[in-house]
PDB file of N, CA, C and O in Angstrom:
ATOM      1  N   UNK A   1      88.103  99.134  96.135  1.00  0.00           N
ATOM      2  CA  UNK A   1      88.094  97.965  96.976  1.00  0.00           C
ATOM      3  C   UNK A   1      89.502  97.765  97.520  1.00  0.00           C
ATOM      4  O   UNK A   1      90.524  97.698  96.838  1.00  0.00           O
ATOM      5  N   UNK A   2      89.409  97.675  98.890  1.00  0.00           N
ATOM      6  CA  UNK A   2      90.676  97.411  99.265  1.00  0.00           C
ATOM      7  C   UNK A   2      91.853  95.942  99.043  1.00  0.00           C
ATOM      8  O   UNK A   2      91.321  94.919  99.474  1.00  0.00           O
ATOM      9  N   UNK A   3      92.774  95.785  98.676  1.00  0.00           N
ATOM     10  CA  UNK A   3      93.374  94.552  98.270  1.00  0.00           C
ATOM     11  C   UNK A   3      93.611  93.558  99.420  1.00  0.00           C
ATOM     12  O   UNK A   3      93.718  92.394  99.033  1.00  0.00           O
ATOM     13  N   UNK A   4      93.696  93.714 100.487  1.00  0.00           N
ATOM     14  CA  UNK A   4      93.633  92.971 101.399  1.00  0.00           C
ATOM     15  C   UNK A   4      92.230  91.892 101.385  1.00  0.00           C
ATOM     16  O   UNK A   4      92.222  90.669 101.524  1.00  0.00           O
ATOM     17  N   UNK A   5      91.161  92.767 101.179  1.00  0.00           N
ATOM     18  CA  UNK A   5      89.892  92.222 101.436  1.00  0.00           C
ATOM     19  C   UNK A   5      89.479  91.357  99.788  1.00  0.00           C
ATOM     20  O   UNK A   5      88.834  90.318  99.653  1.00  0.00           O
ATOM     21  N   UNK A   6      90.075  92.169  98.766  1.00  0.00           N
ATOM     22  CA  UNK A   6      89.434  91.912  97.229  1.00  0.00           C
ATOM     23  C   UNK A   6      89.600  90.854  96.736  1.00  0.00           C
ATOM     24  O   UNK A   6      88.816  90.548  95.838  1.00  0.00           O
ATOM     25  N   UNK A   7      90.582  89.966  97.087  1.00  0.00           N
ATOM     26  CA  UNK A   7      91.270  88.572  96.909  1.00  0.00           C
ATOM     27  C   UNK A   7      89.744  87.746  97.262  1.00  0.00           C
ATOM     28  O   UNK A   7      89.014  87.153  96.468  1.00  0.00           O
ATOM     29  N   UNK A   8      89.600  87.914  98.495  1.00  0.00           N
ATOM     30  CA  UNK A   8      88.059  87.012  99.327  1.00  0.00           C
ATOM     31  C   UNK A   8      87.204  86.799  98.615  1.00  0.00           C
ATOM     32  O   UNK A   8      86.710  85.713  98.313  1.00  0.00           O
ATOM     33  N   UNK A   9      86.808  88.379  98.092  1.00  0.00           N
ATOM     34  CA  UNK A   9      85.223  88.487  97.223  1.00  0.00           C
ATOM     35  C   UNK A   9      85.978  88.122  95.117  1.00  0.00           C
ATOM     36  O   UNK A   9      85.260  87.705  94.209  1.00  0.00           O
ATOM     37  N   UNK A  10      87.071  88.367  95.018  1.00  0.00           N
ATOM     38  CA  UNK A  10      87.663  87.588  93.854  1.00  0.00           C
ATOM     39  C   UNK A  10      87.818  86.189  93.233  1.00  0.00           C
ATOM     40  O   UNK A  10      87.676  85.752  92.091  1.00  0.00           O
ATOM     41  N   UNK A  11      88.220  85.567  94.603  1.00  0.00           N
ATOM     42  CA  UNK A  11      87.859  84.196  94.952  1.00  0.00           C
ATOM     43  C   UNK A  11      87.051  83.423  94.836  1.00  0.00           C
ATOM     44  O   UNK A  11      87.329  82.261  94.538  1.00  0.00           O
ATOM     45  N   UNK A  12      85.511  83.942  95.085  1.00  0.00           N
ATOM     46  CA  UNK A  12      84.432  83.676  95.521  1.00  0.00           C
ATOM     47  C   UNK A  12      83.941  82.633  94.748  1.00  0.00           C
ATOM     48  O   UNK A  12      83.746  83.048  93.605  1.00  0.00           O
ATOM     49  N   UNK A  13      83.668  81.512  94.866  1.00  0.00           N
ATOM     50  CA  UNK A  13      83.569  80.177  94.145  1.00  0.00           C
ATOM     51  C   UNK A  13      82.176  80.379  93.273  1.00  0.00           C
ATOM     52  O   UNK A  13      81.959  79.596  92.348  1.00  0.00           O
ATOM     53  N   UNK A  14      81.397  81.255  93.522  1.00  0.00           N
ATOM     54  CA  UNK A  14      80.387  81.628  92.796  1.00  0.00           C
ATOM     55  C   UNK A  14      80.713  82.120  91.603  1.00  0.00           C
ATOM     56  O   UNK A  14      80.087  81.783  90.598  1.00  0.00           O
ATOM     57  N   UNK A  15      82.064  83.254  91.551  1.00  0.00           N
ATOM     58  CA  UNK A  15      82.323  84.231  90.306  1.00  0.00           C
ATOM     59  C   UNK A  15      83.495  83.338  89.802  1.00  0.00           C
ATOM     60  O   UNK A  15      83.855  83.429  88.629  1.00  0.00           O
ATOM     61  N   UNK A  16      83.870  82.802  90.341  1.00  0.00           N
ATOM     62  CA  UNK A  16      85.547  82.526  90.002  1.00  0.00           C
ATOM     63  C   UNK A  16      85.781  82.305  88.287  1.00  0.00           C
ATOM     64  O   UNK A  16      86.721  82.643  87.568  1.00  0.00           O
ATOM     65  N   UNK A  17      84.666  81.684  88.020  1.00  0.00           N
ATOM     66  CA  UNK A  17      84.730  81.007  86.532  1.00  0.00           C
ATOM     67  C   UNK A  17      84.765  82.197  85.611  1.00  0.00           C
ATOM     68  O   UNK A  17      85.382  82.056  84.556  1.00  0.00           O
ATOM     69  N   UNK A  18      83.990  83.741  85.953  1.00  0.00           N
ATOM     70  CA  UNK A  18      83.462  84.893  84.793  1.00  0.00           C
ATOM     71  C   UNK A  18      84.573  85.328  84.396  1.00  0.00           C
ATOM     72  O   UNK A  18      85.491  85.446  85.208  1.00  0.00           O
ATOM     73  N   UNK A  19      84.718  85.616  83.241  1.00  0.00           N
ATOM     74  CA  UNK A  19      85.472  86.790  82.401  1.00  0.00           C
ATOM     75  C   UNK A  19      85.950  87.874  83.900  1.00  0.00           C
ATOM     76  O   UNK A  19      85.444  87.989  85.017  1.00  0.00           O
ATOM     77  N   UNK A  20      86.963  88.423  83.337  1.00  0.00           N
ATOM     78  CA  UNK A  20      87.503  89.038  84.666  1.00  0.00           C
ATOM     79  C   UNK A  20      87.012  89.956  84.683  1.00  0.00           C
ATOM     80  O   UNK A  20      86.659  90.064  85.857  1.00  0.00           O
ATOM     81  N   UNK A  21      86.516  91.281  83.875  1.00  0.00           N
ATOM     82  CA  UNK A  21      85.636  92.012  84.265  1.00  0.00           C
ATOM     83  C   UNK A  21      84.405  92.226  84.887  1.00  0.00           C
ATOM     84  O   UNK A  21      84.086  93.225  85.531  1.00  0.00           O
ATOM     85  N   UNK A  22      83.478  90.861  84.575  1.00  0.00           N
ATOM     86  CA  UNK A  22      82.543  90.917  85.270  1.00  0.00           C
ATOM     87  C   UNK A  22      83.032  90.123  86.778  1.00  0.00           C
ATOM     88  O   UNK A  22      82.784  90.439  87.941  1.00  0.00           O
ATOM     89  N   UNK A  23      83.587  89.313  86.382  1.00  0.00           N
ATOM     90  CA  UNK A  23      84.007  89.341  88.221  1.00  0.00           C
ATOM     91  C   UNK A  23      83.975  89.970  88.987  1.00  0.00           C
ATOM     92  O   UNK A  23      83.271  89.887  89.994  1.00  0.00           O
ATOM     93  N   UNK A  24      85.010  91.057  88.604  1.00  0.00           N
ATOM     94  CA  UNK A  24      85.436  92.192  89.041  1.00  0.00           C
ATOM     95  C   UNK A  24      84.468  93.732  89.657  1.00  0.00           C
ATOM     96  O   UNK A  24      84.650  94.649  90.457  1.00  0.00           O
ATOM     97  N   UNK A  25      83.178  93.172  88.499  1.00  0.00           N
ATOM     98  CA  UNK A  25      81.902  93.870  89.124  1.00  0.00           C
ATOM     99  C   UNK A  25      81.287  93.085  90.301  1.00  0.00           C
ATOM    100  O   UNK A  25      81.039  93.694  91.342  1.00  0.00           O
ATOM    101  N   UNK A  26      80.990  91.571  90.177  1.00  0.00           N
ATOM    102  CA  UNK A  26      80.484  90.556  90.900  1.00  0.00           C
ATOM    103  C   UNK A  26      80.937  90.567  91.847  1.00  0.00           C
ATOM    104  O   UNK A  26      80.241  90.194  92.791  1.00  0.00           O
ATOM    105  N   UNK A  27      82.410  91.019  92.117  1.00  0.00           N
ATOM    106  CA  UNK A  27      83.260  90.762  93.822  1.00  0.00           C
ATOM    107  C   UNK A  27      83.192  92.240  94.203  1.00  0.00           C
ATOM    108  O   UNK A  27      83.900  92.382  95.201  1.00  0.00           O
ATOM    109  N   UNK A  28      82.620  93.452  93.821  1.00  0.00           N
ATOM    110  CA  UNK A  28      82.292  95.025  94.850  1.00  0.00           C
ATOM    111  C   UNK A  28      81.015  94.451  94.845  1.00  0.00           C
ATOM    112  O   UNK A  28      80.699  94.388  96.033  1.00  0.00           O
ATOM    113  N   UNK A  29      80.013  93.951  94.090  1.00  0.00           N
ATOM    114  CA  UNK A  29      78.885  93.698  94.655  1.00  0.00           C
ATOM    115  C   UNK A  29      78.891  92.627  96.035  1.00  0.00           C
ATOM    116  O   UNK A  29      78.147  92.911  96.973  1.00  0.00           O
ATOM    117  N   UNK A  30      79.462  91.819  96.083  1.00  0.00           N
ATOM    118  CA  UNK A  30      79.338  91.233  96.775  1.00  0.00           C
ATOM    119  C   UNK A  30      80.217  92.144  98.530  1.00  0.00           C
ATOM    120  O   UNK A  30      79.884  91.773  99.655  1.00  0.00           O
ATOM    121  N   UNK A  31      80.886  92.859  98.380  1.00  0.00           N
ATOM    122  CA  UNK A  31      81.831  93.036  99.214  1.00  0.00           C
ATOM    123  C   UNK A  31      80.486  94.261  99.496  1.00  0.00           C
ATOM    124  O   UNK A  31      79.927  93.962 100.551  1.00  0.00           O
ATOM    125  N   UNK A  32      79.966  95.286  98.966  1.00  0.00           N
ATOM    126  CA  UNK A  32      79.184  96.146  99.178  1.00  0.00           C
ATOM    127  C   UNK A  32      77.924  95.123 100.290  1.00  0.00           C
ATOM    128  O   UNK A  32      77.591  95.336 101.456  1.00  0.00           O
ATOM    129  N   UNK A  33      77.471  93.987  99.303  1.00  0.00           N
ATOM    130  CA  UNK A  33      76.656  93.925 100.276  1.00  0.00           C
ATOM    131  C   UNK A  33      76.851  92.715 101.468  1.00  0.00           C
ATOM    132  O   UNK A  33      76.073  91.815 101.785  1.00  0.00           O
ATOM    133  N   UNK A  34      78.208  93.058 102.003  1.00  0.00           N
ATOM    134  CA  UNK A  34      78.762  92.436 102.854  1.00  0.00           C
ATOM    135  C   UNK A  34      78.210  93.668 104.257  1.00  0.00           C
ATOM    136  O   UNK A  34      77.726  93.548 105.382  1.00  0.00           O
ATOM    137  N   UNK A  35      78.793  95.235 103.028  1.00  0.00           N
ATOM    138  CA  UNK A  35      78.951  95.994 104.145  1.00  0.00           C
ATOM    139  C   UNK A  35      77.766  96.546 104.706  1.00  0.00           C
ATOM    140  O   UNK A  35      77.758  97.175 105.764  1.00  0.00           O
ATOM    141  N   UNK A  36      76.691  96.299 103.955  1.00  0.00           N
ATOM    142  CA  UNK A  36      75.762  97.078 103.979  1.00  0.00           C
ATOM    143  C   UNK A  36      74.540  96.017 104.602  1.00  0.00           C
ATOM    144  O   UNK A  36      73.441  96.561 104.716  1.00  0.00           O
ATOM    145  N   UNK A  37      74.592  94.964 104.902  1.00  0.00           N
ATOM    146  CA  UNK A  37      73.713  93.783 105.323  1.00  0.00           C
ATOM    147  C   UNK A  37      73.164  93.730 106.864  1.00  0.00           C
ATOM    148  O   UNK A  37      72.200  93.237 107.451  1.00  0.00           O
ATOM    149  N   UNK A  38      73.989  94.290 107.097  1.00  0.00           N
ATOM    150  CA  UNK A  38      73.328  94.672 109.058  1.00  0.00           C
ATOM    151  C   UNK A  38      73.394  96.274 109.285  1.00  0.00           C
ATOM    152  O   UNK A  38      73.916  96.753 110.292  1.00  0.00           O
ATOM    153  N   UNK A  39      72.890  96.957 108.390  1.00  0.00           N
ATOM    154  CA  UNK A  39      73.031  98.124 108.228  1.00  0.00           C
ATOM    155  C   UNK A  39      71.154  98.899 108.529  1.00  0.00           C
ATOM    156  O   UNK A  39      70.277  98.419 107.811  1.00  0.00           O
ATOM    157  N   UNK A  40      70.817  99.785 109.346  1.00  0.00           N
ATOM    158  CA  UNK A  40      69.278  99.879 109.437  1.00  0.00           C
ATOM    159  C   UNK A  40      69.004 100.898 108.408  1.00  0.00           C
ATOM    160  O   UNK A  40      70.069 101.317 107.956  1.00  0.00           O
ATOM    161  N   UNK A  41      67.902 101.493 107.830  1.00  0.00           N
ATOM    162  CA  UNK A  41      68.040 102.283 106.625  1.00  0.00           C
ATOM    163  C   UNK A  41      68.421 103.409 106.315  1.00  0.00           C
ATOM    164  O   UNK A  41      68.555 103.891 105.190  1.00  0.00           O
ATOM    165  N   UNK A  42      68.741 104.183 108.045  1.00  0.00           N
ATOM    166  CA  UNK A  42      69.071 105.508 107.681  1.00  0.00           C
ATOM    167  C   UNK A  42      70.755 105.282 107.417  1.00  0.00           C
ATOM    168  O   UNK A  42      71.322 106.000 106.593  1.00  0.00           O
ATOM    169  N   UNK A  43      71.701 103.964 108.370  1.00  0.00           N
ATOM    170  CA  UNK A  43      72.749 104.013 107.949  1.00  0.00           C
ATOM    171  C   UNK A  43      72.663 103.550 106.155  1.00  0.00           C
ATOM    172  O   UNK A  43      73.107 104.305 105.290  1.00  0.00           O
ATOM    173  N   UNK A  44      72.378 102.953 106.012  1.00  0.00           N
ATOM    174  CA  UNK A  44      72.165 102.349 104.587  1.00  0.00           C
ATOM    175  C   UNK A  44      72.541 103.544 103.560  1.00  0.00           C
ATOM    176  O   UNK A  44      73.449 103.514 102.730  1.00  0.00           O
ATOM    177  N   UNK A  45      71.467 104.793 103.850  1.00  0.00           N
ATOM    178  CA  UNK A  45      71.185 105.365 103.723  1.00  0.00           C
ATOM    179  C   UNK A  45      72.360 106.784 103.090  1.00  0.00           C
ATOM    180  O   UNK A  45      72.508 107.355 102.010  1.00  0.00           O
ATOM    181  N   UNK A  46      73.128 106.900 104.740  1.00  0.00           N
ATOM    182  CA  UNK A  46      74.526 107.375 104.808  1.00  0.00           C
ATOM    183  C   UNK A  46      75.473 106.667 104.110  1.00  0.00           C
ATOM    184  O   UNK A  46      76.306 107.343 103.507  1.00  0.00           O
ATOM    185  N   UNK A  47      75.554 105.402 104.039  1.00  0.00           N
ATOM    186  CA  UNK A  47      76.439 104.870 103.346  1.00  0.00           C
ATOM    187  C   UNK A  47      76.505 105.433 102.482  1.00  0.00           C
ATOM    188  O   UNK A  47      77.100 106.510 102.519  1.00  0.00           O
ATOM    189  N   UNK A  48      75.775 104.844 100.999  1.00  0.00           N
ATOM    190  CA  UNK A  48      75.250 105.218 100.220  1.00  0.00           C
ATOM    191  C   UNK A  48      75.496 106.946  99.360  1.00  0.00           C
ATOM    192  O   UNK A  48      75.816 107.153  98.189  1.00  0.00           O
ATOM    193  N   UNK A  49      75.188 107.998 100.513  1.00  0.00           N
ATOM    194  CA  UNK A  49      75.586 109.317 100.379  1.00  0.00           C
ATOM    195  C   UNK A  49      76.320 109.695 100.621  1.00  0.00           C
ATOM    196  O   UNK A  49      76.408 110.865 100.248  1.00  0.00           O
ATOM    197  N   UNK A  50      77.342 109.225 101.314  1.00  0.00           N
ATOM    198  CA  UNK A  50      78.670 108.891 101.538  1.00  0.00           C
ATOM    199  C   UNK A  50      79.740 108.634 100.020  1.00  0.00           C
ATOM    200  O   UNK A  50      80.745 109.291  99.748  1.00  0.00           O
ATOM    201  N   UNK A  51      79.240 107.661  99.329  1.00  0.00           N
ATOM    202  CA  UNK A  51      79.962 107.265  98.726  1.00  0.00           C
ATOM    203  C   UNK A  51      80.139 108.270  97.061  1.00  0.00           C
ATOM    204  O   UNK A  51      81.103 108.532  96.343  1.00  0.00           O
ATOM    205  N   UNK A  52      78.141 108.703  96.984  1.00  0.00           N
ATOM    206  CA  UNK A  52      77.909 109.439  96.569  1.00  0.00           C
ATOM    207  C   UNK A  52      78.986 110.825  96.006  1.00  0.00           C
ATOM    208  O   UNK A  52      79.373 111.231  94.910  1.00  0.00           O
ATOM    209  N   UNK A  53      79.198 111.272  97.592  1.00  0.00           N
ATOM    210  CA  UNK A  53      79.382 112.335  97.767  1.00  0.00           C
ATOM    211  C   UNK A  53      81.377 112.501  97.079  1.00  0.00           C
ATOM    212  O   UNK A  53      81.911 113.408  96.441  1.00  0.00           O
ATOM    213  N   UNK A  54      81.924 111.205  97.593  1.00  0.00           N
ATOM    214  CA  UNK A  54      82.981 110.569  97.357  1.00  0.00           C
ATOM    215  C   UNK A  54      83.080 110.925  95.819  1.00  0.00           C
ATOM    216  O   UNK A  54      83.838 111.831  95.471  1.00  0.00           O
ATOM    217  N   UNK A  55      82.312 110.212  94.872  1.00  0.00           N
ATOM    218  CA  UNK A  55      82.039 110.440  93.409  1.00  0.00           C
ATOM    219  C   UNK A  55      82.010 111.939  92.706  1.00  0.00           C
ATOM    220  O   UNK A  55      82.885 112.247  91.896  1.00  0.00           O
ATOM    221  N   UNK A  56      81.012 112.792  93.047  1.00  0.00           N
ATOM    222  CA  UNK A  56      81.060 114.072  93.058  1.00  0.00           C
ATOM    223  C   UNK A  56      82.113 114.909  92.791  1.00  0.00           C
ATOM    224  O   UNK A  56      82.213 115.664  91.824  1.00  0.00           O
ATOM    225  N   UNK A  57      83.165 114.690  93.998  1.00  0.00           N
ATOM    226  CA  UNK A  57      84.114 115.465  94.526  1.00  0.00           C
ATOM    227  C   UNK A  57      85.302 114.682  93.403  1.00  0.00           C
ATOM    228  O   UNK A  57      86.223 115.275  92.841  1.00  0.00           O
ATOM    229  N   UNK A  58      85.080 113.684  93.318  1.00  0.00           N
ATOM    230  CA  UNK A  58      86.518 112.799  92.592  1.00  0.00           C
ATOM    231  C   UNK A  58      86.182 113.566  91.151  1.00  0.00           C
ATOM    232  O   UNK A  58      87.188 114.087  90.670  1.00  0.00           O
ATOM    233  N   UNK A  59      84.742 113.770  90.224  1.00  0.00           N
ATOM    234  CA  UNK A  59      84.987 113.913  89.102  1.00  0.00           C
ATOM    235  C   UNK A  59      84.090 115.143  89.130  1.00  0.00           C
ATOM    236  O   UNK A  59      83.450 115.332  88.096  1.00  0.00           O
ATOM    237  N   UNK A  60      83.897 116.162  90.294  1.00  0.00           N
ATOM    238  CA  UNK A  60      83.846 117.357  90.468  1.00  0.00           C
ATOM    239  C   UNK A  60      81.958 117.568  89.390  1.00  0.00           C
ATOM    240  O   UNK A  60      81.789 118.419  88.517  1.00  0.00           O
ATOM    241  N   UNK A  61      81.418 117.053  89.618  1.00  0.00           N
ATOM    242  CA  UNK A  61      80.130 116.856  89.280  1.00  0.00           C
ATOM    243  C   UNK A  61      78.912 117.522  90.135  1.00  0.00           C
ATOM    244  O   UNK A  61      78.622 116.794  91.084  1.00  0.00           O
ATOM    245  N   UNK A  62      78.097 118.735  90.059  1.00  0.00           N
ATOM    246  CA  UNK A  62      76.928 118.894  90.548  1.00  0.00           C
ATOM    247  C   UNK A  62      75.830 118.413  90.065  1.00  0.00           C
ATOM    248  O   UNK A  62      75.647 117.918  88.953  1.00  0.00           O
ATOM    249  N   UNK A  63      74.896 118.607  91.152  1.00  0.00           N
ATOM    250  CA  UNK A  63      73.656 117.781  91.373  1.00  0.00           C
ATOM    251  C   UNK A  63      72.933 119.127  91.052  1.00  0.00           C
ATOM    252  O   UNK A  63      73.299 120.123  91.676  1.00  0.00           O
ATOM    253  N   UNK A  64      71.942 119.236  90.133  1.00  0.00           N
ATOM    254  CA  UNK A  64      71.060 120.905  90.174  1.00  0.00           C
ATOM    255  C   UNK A  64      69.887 119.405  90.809  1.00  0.00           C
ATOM    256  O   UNK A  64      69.913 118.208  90.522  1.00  0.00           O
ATOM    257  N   UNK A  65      69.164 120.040  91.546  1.00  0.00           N
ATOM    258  CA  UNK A  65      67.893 119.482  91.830  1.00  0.00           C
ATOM    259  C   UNK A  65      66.937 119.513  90.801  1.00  0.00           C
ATOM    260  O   UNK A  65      66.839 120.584  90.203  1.00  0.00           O
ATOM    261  N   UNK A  66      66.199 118.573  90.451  1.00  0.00           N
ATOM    262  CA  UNK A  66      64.808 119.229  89.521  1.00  0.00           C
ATOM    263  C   UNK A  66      63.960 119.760  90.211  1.00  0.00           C
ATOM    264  O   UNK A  66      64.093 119.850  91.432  1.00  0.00           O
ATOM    265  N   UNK A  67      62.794 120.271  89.483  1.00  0.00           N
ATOM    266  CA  UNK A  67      61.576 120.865  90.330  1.00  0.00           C
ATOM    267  C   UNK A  67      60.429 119.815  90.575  1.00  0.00           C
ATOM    268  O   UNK A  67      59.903 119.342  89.567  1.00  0.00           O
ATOM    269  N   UNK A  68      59.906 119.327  92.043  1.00  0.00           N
ATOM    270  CA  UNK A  68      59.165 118.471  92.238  1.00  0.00           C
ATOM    271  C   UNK A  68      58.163 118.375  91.705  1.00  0.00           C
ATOM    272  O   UNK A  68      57.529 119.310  91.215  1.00  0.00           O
ATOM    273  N   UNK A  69      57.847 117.196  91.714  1.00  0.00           N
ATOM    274  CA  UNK A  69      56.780 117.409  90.416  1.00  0.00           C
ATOM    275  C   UNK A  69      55.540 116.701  91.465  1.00  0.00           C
ATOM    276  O   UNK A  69      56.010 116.138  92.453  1.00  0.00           O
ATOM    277  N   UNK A  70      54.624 116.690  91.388  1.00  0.00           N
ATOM    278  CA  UNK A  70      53.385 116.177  92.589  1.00  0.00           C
ATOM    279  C   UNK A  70      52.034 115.321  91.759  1.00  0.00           C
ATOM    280  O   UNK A  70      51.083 114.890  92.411  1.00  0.00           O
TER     281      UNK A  70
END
């Protein structure tokens, strides 16, 4: 979360009172679905695999697919 913006959703008169960790979850949720609220589903979508993909690469993690199951 960027610090410019994290103060806003930190703030947030809703969380302000929680233990700081869960705040701290409570203000990316909230900032996520700031970003994601006028979003149609395929961007949603990208987001999402985007960020994914972000994760992956940071802690170098593959995806094996399973076998579909029907």
């Amino acid at each position: 979360m960027k610090t410019s913006n994290s103060n806003r959703y930190m703030n947030d008169s809703d969380i302000i009172n929680e233990p700081m960790p869960l705040r701290e979850i409570h203000a990316i949720r909230l900032k996520i679905s700031d970003e994601i609220k006028n979003l149609k589903v395929d961007e949603r979508r990208a987001y999402y695999t985007a960020g994914l993909d972000e994760i992956r690469q940071q802690y170098n993690i593959r995806i094996i697919p399973s076998a579909k199951r029907t």
